[in-house]
PyMOL Python script that loads the backbone (N, CA, C, O; Angstrom):
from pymol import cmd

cmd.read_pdbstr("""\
ATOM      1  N   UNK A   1       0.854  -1.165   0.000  1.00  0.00           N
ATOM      2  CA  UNK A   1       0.000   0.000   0.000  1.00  0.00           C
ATOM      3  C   UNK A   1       0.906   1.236   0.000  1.00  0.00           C
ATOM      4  O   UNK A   1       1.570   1.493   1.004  1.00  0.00           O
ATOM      5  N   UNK A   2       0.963   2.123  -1.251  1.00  0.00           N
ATOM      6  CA  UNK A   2       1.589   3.332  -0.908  1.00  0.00           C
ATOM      7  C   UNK A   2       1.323   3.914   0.157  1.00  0.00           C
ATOM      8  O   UNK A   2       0.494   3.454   0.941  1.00  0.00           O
ATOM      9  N   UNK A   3       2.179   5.369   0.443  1.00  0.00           N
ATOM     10  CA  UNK A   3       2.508   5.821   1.491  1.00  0.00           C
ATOM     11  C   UNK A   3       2.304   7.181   0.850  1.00  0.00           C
ATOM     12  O   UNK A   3       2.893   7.315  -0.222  1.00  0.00           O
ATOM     13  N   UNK A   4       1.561   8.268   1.297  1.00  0.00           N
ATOM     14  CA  UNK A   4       1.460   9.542   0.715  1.00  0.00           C
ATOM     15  C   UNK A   4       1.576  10.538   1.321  1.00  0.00           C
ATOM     16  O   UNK A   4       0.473  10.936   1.695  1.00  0.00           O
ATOM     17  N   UNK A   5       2.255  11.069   1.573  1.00  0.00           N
ATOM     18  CA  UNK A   5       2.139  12.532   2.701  1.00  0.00           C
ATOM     19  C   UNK A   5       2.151  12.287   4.342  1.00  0.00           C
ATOM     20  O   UNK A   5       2.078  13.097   5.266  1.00  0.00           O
ATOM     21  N   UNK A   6       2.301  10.512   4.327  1.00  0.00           N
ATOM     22  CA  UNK A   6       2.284   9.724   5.672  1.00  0.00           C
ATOM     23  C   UNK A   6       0.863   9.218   5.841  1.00  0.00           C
ATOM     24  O   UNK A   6       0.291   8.854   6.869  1.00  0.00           O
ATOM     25  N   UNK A   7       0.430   9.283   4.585  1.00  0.00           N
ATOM     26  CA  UNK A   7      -0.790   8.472   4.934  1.00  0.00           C
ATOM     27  C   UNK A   7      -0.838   7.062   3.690  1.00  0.00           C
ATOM     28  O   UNK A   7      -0.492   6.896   2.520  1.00  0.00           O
ATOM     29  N   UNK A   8      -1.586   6.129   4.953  1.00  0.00           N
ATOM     30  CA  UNK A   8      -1.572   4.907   3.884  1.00  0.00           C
ATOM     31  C   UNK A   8      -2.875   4.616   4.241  1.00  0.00           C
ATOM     32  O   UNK A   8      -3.295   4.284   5.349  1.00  0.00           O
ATOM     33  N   UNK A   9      -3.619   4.806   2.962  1.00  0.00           N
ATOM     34  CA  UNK A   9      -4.961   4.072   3.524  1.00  0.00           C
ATOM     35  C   UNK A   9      -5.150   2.940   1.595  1.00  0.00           C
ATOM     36  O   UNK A   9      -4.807   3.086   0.422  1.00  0.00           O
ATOM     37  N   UNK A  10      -6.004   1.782   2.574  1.00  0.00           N
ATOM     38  CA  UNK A  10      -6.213   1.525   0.671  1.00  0.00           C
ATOM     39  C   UNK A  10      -7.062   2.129   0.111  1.00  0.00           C
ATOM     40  O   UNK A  10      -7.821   2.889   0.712  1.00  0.00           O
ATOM     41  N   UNK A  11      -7.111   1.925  -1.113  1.00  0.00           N
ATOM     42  CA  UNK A  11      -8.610   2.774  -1.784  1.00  0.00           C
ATOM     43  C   UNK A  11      -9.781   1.712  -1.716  1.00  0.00           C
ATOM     44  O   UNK A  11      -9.839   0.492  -1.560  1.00  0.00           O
ATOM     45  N   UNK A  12     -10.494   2.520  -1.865  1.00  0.00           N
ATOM     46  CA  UNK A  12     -11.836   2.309  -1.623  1.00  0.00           C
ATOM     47  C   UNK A  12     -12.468   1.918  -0.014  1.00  0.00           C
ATOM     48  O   UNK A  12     -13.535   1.341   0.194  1.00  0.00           O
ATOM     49  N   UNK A  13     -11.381   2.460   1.152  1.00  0.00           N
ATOM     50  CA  UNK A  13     -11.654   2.787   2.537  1.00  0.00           C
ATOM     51  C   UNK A  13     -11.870   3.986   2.871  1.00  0.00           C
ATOM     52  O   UNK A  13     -11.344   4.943   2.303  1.00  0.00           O
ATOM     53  N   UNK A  14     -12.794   4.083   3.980  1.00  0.00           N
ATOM     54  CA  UNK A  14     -13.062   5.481   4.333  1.00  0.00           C
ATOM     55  C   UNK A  14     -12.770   6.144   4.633  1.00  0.00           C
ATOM     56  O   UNK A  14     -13.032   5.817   5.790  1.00  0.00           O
ATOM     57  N   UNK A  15     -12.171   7.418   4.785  1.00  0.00           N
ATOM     58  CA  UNK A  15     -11.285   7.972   5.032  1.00  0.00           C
ATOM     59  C   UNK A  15     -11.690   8.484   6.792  1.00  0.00           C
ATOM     60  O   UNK A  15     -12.825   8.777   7.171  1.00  0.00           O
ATOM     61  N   UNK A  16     -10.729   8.485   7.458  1.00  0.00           N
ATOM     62  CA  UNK A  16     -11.522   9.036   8.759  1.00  0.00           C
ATOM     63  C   UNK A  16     -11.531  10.020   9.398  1.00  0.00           C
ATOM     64  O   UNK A  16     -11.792  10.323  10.562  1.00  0.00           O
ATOM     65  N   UNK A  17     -11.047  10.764   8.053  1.00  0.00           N
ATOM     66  CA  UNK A  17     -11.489  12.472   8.591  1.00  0.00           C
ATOM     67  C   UNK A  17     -12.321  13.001   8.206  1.00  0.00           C
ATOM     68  O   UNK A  17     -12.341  14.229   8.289  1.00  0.00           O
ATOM     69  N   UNK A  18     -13.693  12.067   7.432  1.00  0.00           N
ATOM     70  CA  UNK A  18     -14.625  12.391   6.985  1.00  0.00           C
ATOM     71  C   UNK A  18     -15.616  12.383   8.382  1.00  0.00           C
ATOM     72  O   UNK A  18     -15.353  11.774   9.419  1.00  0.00           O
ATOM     73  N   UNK A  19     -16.777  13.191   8.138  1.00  0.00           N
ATOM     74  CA  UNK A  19     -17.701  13.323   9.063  1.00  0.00           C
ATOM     75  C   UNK A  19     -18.950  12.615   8.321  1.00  0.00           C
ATOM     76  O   UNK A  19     -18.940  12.012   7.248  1.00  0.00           O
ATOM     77  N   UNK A  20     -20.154  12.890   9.303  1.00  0.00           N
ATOM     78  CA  UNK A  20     -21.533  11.895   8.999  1.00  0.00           C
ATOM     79  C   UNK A  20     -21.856  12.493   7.404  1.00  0.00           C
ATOM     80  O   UNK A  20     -22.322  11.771   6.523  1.00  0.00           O
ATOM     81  N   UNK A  21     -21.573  13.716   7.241  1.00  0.00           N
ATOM     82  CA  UNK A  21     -21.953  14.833   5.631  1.00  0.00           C
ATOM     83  C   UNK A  21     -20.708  14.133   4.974  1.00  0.00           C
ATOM     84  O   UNK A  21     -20.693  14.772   3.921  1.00  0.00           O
ATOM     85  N   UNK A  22     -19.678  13.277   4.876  1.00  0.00           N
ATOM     86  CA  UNK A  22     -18.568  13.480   4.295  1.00  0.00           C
ATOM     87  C   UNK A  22     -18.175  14.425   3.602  1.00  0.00           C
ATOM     88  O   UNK A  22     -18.028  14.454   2.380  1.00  0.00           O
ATOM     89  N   UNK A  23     -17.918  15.559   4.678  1.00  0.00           N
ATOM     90  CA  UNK A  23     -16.841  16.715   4.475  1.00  0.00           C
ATOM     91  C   UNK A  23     -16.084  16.458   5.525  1.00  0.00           C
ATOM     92  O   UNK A  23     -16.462  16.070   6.631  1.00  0.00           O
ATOM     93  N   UNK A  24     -14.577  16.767   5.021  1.00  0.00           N
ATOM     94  CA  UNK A  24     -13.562  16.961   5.840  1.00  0.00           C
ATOM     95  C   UNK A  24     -13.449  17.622   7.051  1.00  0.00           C
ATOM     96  O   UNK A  24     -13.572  18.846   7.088  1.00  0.00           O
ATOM     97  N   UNK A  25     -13.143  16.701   8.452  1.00  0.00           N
ATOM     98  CA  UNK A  25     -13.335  17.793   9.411  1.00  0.00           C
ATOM     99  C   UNK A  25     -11.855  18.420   9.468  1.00  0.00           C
ATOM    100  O   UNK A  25     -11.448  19.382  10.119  1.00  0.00           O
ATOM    101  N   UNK A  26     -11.316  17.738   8.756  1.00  0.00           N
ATOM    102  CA  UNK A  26      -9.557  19.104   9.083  1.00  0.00           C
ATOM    103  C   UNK A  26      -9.811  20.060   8.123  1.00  0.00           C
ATOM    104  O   UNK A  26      -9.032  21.013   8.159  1.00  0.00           O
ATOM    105  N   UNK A  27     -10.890  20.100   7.053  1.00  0.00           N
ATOM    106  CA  UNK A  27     -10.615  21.191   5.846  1.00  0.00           C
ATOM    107  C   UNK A  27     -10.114  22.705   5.998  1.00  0.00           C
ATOM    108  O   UNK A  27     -10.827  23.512   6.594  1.00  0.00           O
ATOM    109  N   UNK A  28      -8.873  23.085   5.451  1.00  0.00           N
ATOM    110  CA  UNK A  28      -8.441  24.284   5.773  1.00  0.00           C
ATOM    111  C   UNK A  28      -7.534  24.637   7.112  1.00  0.00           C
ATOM    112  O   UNK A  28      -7.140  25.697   7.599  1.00  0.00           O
ATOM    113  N   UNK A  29      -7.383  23.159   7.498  1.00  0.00           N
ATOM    114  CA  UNK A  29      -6.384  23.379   8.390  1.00  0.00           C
ATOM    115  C   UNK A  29      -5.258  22.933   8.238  1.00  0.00           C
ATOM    116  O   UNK A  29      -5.215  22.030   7.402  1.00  0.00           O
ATOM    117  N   UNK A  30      -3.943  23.292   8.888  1.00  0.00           N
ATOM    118  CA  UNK A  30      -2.793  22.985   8.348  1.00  0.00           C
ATOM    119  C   UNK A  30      -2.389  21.691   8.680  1.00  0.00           C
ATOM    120  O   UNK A  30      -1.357  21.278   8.150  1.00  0.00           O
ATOM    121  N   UNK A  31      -3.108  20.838   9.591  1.00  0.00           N
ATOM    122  CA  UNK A  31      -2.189  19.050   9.421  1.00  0.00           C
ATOM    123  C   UNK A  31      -3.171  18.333   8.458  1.00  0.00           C
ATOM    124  O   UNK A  31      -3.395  17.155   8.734  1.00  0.00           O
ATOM    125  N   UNK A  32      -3.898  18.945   7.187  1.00  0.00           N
ATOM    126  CA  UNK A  32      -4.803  18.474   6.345  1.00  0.00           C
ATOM    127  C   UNK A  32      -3.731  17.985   5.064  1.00  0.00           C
ATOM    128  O   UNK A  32      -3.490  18.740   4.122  1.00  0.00           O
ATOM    129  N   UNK A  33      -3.139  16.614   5.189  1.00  0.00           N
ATOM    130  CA  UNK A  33      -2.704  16.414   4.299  1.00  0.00           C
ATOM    131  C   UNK A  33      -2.731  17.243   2.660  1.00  0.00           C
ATOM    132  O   UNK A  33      -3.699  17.644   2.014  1.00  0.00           O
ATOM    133  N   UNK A  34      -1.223  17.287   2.339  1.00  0.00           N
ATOM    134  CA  UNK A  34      -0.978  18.149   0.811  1.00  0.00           C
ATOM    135  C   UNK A  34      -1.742  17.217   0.079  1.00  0.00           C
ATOM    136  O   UNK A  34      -2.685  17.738  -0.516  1.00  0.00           O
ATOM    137  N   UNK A  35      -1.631  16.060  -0.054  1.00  0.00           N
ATOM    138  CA  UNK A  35      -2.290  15.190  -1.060  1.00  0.00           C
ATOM    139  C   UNK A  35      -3.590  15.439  -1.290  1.00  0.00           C
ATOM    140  O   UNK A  35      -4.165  15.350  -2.375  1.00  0.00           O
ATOM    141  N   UNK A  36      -4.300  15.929   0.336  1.00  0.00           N
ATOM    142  CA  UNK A  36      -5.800  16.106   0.186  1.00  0.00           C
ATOM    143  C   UNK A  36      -6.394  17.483  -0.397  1.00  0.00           C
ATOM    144  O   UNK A  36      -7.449  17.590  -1.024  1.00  0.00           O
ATOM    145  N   UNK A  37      -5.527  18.480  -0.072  1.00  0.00           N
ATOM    146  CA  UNK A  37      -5.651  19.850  -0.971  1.00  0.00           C
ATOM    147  C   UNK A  37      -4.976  19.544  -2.213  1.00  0.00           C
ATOM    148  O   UNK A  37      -5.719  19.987  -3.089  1.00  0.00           O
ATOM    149  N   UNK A  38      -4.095  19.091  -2.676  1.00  0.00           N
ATOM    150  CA  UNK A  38      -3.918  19.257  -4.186  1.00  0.00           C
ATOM    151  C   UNK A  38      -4.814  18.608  -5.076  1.00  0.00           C
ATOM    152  O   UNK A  38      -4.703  18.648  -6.302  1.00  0.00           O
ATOM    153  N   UNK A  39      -5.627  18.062  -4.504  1.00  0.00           N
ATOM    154  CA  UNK A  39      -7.253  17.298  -5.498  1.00  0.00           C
ATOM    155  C   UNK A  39      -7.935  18.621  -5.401  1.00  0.00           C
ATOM    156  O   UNK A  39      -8.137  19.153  -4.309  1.00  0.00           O
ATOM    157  N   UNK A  40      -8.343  19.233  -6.699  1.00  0.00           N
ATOM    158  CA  UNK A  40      -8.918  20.195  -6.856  1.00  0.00           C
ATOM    159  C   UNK A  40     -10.187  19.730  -8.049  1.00  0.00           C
ATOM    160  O   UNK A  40     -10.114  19.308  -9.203  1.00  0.00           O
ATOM    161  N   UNK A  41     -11.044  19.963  -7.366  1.00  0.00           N
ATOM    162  CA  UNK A  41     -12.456  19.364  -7.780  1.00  0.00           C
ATOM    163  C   UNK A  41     -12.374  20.162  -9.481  1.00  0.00           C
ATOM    164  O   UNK A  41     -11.761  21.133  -9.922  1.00  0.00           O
ATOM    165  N   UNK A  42     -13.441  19.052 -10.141  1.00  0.00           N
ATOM    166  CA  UNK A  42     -14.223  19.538 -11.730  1.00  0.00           C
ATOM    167  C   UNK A  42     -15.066  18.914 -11.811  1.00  0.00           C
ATOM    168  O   UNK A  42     -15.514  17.956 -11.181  1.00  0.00           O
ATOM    169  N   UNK A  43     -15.443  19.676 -12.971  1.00  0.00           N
ATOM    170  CA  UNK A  43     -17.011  19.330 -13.838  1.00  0.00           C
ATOM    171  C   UNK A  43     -16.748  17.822 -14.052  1.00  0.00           C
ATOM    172  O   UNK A  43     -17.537  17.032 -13.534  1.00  0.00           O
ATOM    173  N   UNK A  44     -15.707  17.360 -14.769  1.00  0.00           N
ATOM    174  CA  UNK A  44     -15.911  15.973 -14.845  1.00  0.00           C
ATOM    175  C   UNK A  44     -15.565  15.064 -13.236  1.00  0.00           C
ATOM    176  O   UNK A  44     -16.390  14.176 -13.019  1.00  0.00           O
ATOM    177  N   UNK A  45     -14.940  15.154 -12.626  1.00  0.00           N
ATOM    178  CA  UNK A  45     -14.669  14.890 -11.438  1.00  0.00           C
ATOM    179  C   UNK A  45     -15.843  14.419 -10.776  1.00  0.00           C
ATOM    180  O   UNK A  45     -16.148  13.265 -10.478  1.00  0.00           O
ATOM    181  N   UNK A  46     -16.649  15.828 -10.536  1.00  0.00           N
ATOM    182  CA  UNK A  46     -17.941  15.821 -10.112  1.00  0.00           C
ATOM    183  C   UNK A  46     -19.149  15.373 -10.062  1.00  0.00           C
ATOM    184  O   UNK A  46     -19.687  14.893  -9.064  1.00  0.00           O
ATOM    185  N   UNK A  47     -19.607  15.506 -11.092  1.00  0.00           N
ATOM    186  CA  UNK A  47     -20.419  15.365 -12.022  1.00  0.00           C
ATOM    187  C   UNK A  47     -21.597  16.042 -12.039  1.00  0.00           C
ATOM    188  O   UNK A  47     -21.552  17.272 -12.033  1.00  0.00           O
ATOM    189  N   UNK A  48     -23.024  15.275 -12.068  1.00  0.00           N
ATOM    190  CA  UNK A  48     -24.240  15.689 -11.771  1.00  0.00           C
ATOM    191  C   UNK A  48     -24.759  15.164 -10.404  1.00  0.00           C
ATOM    192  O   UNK A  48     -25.937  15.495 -10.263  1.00  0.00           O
ATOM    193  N   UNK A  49     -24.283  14.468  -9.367  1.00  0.00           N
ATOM    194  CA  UNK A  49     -24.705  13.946  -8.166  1.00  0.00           C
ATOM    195  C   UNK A  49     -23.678  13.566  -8.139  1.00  0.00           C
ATOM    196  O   UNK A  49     -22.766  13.472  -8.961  1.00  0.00           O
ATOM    197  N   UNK A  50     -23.918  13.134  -6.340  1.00  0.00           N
ATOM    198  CA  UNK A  50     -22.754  12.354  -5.307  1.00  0.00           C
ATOM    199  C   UNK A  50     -22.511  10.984  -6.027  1.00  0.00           C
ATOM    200  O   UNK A  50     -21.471  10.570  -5.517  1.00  0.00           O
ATOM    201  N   UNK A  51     -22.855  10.250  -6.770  1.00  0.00           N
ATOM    202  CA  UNK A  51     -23.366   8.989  -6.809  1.00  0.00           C
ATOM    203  C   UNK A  51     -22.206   9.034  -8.204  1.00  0.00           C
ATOM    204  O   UNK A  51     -21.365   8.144  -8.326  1.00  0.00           O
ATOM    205  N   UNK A  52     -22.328  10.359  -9.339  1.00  0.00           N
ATOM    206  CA  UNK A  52     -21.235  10.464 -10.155  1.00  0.00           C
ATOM    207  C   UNK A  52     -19.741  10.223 -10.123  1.00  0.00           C
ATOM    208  O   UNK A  52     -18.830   9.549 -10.604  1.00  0.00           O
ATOM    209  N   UNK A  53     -20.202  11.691  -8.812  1.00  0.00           N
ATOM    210  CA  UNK A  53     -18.609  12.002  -8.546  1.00  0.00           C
ATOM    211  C   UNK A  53     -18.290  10.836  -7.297  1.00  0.00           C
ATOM    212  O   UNK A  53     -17.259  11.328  -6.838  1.00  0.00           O
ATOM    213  N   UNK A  54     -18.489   9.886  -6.666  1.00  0.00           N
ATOM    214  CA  UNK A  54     -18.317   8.958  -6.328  1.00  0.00           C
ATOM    215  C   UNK A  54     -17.313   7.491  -7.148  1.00  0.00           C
ATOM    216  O   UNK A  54     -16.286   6.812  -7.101  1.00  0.00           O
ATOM    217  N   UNK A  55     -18.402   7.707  -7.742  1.00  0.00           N
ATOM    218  CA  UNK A  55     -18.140   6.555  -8.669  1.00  0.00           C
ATOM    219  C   UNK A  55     -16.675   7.092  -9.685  1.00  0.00           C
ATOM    220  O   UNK A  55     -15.908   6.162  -9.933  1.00  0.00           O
ATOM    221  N   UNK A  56     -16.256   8.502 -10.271  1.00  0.00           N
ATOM    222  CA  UNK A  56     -15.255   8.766 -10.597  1.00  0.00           C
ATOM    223  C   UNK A  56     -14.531   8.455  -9.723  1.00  0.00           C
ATOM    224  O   UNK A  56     -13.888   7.434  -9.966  1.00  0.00           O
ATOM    225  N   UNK A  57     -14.304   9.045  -8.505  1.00  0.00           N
ATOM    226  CA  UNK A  57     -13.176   8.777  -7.068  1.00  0.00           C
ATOM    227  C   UNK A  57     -12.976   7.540  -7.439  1.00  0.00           C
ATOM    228  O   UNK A  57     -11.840   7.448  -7.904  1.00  0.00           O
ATOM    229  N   UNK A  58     -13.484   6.639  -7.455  1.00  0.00           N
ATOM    230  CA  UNK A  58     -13.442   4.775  -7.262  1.00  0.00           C
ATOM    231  C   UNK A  58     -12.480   4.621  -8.670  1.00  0.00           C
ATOM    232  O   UNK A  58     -11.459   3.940  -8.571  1.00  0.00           O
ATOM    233  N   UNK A  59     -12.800   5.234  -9.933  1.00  0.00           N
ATOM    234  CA  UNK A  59     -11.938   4.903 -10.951  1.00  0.00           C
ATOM    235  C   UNK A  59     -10.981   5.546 -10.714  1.00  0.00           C
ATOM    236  O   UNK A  59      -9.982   4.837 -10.834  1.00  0.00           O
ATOM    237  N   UNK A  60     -10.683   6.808 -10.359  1.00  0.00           N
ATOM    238  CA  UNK A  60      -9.467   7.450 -10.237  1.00  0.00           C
ATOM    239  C   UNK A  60      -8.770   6.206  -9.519  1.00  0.00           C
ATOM    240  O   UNK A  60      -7.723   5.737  -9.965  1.00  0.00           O
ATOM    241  N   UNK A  61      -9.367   5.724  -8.449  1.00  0.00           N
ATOM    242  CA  UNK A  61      -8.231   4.745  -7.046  1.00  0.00           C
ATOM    243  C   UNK A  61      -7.788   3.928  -7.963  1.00  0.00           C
ATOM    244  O   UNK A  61      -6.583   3.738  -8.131  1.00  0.00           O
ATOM    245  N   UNK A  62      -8.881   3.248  -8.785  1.00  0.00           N
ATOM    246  CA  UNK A  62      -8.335   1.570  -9.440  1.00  0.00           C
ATOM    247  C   UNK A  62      -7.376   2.387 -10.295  1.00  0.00           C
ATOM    248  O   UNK A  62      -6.544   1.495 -10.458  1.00  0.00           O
ATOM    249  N   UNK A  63      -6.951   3.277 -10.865  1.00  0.00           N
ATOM    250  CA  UNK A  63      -6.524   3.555 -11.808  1.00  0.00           C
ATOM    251  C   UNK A  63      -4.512   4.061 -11.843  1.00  0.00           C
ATOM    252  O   UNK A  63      -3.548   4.083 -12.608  1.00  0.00           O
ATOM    253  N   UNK A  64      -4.998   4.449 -10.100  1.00  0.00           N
ATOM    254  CA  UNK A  64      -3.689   4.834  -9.792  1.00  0.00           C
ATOM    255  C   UNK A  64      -3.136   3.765  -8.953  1.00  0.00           C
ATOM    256  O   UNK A  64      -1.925   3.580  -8.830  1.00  0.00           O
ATOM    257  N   UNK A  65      -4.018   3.083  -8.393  1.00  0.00           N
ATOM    258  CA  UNK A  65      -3.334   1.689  -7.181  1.00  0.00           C
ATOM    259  C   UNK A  65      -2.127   1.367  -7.638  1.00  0.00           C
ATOM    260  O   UNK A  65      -1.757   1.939  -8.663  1.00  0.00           O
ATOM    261  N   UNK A  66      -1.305   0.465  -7.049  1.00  0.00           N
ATOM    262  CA  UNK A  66      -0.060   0.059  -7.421  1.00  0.00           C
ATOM    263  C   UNK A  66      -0.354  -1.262  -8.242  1.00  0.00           C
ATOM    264  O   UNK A  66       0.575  -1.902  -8.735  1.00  0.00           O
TER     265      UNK A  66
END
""", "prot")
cmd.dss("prot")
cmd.show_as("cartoon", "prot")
cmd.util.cbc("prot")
cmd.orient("prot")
């Protein structure tokens, strides 16, 4: 499992700085992993619902995994 900024999680686990809304509760603070601010959201990213831009996240992971 890579190692990123000191974080190793696998993909498609939850991350656990997500809250019950999954938004970030460190957002904008400074021990908020670089890895997690340099993802800068888009239209395709996004999409038209959570359920889109979900399902992109999941291909991005398989896509970059080792």
């Amino acid at each position: 499992m890579p190692v990123i900024d000191g974080i190793s999680k696998p993909a498609g686990v939850r991350c656990i700085q997500l809250d019950e809304q999954d938004r970030c509760k460190i957002f904008g603070r400074p021990e908020r992993p670089a890895v997690c601010s340099s993802l800068q959201p888009s239209e395709i990213m996004c999409g038209e619902s959570r359920e889109q831009a979900m399902r992109w996240l999941g291909w991005m992971e398989d896509q970059t995994a080792p």
